[in-house]
C-alpha positions in Angstrom: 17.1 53.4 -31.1 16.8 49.6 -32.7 14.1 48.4 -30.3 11.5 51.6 -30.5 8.4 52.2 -32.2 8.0 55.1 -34.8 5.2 57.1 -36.2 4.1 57.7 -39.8 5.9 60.5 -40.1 9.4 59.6 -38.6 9.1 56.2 -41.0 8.3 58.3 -43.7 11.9 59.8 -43.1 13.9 57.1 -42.3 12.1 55.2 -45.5 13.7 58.0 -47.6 16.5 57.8 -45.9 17.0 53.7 -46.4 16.0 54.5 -50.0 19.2 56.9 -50.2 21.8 54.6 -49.2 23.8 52.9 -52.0 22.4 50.3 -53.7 23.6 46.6 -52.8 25.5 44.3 -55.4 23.5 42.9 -58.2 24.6 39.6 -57.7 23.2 39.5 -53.9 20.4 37.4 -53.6 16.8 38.5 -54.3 16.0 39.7 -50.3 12.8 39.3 -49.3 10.9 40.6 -45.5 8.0 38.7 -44.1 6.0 40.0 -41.0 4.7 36.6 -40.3 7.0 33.4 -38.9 4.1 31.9 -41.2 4.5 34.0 -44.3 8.5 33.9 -44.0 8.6 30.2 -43.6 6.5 29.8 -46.8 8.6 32.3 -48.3 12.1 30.6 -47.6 10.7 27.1 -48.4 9.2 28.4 -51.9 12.5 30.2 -52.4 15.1 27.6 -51.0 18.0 28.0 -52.8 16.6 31.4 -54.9 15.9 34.0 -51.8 17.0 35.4 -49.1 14.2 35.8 -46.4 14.1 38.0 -43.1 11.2 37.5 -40.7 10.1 40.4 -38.7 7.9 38.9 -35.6 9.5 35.9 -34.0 8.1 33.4 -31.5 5.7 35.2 -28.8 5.1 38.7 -30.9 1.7 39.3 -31.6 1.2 40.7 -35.0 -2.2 42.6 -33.9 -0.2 44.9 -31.5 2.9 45.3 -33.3 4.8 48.6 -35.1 7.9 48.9 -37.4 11.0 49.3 -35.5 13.8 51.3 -37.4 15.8 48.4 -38.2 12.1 47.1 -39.7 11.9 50.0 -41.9 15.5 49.7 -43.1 15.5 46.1 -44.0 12.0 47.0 -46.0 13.0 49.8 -47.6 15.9 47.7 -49.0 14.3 44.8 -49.7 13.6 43.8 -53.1 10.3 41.9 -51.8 8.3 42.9 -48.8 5.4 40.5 -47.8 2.7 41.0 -45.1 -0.4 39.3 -44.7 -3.4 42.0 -44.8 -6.9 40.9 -43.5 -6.3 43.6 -41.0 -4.0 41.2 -39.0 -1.0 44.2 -39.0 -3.3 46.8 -38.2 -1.1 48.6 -36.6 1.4 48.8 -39.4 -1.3 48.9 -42.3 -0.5 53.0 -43.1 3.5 52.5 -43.4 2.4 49.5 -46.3 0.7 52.0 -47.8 3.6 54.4 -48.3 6.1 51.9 -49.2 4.4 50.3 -51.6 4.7 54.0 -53.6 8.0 52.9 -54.4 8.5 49.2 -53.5 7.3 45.9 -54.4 5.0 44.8 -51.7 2.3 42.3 -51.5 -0.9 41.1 -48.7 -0.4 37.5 -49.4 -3.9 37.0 -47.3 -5.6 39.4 -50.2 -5.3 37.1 -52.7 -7.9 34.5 -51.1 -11.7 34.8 -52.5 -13.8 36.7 -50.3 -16.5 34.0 -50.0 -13.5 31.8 -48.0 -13.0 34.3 -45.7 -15.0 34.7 -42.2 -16.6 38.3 -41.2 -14.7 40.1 -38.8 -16.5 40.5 -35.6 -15.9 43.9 -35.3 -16.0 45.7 -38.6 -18.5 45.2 -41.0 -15.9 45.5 -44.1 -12.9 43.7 -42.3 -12.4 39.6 -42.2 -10.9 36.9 -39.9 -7.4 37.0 -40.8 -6.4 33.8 -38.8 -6.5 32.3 -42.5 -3.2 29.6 -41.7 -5.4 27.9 -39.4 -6.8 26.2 -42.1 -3.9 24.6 -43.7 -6.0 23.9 -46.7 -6.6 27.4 -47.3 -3.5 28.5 -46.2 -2.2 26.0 -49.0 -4.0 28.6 -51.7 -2.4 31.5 -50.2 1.3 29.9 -50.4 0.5 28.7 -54.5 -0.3 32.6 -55.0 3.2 33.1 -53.2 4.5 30.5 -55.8 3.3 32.4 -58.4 4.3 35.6 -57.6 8.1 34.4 -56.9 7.4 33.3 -60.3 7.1 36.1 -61.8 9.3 38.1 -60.2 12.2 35.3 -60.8 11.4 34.0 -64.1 14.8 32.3 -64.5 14.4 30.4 -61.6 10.8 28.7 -62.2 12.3 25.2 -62.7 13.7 25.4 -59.0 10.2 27.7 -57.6 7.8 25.2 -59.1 9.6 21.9 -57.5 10.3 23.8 -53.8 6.5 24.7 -54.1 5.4 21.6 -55.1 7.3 19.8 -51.7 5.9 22.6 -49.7 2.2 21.7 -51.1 2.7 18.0 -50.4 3.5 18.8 -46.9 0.6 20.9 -46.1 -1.5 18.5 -47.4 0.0 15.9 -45.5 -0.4 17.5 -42.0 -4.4 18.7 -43.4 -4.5 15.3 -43.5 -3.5 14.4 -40.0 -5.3 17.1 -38.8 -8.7 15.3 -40.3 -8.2 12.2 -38.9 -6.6 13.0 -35.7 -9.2 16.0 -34.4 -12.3 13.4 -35.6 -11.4 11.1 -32.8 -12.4 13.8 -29.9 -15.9 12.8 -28.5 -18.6 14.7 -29.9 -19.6 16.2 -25.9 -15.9 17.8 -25.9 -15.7 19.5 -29.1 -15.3 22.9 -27.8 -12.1 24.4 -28.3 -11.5 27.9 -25.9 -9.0 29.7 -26.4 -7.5 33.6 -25.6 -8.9 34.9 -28.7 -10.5 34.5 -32.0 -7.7 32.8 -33.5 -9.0 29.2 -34.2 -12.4 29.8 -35.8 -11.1 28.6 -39.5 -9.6 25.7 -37.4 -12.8 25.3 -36.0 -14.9 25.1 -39.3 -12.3 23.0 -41.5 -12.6 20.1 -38.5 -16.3 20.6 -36.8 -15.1 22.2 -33.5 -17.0 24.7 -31.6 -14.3 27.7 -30.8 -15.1 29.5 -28.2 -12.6 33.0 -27.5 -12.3 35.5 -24.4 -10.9 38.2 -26.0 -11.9 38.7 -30.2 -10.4 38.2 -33.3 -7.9 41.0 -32.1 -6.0 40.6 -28.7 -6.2 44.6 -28.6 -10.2 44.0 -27.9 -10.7 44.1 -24.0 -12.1 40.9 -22.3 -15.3 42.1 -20.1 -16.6 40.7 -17.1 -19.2 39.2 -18.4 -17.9 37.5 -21.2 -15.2 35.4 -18.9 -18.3 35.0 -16.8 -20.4 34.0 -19.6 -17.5 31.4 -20.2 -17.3 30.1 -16.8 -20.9 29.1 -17.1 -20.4 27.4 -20.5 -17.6 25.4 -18.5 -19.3 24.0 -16.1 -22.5 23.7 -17.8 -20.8 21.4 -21.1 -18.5 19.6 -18.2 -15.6 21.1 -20.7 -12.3 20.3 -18.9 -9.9 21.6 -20.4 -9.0 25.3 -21.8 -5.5 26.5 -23.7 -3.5 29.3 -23.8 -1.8 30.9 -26.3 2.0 31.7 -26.8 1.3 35.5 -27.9 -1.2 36.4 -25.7 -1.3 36.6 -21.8 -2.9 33.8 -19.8 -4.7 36.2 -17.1 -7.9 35.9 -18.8 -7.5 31.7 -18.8 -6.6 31.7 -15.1 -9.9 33.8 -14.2 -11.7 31.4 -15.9 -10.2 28.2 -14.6 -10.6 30.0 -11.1 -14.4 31.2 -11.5 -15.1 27.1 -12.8 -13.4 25.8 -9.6 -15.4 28.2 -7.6 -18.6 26.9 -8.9 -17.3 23.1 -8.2 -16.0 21.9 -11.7 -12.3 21.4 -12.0 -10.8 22.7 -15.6 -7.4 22.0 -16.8 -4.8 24.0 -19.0 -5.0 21.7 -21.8 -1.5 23.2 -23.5 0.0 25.9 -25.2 -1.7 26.7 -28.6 0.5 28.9 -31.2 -1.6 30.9 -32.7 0.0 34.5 -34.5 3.1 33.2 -34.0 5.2 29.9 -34.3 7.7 28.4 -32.1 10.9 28.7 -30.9 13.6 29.8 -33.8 15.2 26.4 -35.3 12.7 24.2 -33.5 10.5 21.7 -35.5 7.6 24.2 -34.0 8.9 27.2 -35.4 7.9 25.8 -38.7 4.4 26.0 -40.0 3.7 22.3 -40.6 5.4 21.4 -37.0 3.4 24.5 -35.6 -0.3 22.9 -36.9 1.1 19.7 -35.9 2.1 20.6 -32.3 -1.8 22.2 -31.9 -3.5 19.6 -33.5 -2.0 17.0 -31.7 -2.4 19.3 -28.1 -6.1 19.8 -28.9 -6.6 16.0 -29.9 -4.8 14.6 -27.0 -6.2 17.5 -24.1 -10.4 17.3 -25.4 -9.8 13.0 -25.3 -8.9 12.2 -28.5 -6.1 9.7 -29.9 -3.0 11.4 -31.2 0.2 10.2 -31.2 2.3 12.4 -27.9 5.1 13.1 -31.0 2.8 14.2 -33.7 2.6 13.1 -37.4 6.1 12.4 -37.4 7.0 11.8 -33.7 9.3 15.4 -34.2 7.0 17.2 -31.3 9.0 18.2 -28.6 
């Protein structure tokens, strides 16, 4: 029964359940479950040394569509930290959050952010843009608040919090930094980023690129007809060659446009692979945060005809 999905209800049981078995040692590490590959590699860079970290999703899940598994619900239930992001990003899981934080310690890093930072959603009048790690400068906020609360909840290990946080910091900054300098080289007649979804919008507005999505700011939202259509035009109107997909969504929707542009005469390219709810591949230098910006900064400066180095930053791209 690993793999399968469960209702409210059956969590609700097998949450009692977890919360029945015997407790684990005291002198086990302080275990903390991330949803995110983003939120647990901020979590085990923060805690480095301190914490234990299990992430949920790996590479290729998309966080919009996916449910707590009973292993999930076990490894919550037990943890002694649970962090998700919020911003409606897990929407699908949002209700079984709410009953485990009853008698857990469990935390929306993404909540913590001022609202005036955040993007309306384009659906719900009262829901935001989640894609907040886009942005590595706001994304830096959102890991300091995860700084602080590890602080808190480890006081006697703030000497060895406050110094992993700090390197984390440096790092974000660094790659925000490469991100500036490399995405300002694309000619201002190919700044137009299209994507899957609405995934790239804070991208967009931290670096002055038009992003352009099929589907919205959730892959559950159905692409229509006349919004790849509307797309096709935009193509071959703004000579835009190039177009990316996404690792956690499906390329149909790319292909249909790349096929309706050659049908109209104008030739569009894949320009790469974009991660955008998830990271890379499990040990990889993409399966990190600050190798998975680098990796789509340095595909989106290199495909829309800017200068970027083929490695990245650091020449660790694969």
């Amino acid at each position: 029964m690993t793999g399968l999905k469960f209702s409210r209800r059956l969590a609700l049981a097998l949450l009692a359940s977890a919360a029945a078995m015997p407790l684990r040692a005291q002198a086990a590490p302080f275990q903390v479950v991330a949803t995110t590959g983003m939120i647990a590699d901020a979590a085990q860079r923060i805690g480095e040394g301190v914490v234990e970290v299990q992430g949920l999703m790996g590479p290729g899940v998309d966080p919009h569509a996916y449910r707590q598994t009973r292993s999930d619900i076990v490894a919550m239930a037990r943890a002694d930290l649970v962090l998700w992001h919020g911003l409606f990003l897990e929407a699908q899981m949002e209700g079984f959050f709410e009953d485990l934080a009853r008698s857990g310690q469990v935390v929306a890093v993404a909540e913590s952010l001022p609202k005036n930072l955040l993007r309306a959603h384009d659906n719900y009048a009262d829901k935001y843009d989640p894609h907040v790690w886009m942005a590595p400068a706001l994304w830096a906020q959102v890991v300091a608040n995860m700084g602080a609360l590890f602080n808190g909840l480890l006081p006697d290990h703030v000497t060895t919090l406050t110094a992993n946080l700090s390197a984390y910091l440096a790092e974000i900054a660094a790659v925000h930094a490469y991100a500036t300098t490399a995405l300002a080289t694309i000619p201002a007649e190919q700044r137009v980023l299209v994507t899957a979804h609405d995934a790239f919008n804070y991208l967009g507005a931290a670096y002055n690129i038009e992003v352009l999505g099929i589907q919205g700011m959730s892959t559950e939202s159905e692409a229509g007809l006349n919004r790849v259509g509307e797309l096709v035009d935009l193509l071959v109107a703004r000579k835009v060659n190039a177009v990316f997909v996404e690792s956690s969504v499906s390329d149909r929707n790319m292909r249909a446009l790349i096929e309706g542009a050659g049908a109209q005469g104008h030739q569009v390219a894949i320009g790469g692979q974009l991660f955008s709810d998830a990271m890379g591949a499990d040990g990889s230098y993409e399966g990190t945060y600050i190798g998975m910006i680098d990796h789509n900064v340095t595909t989106i400066t290199r495909a829309l005809g800017g200068q970027a180095p083929i490695g990245g930053m650091q020449g660790m791209l694969a």
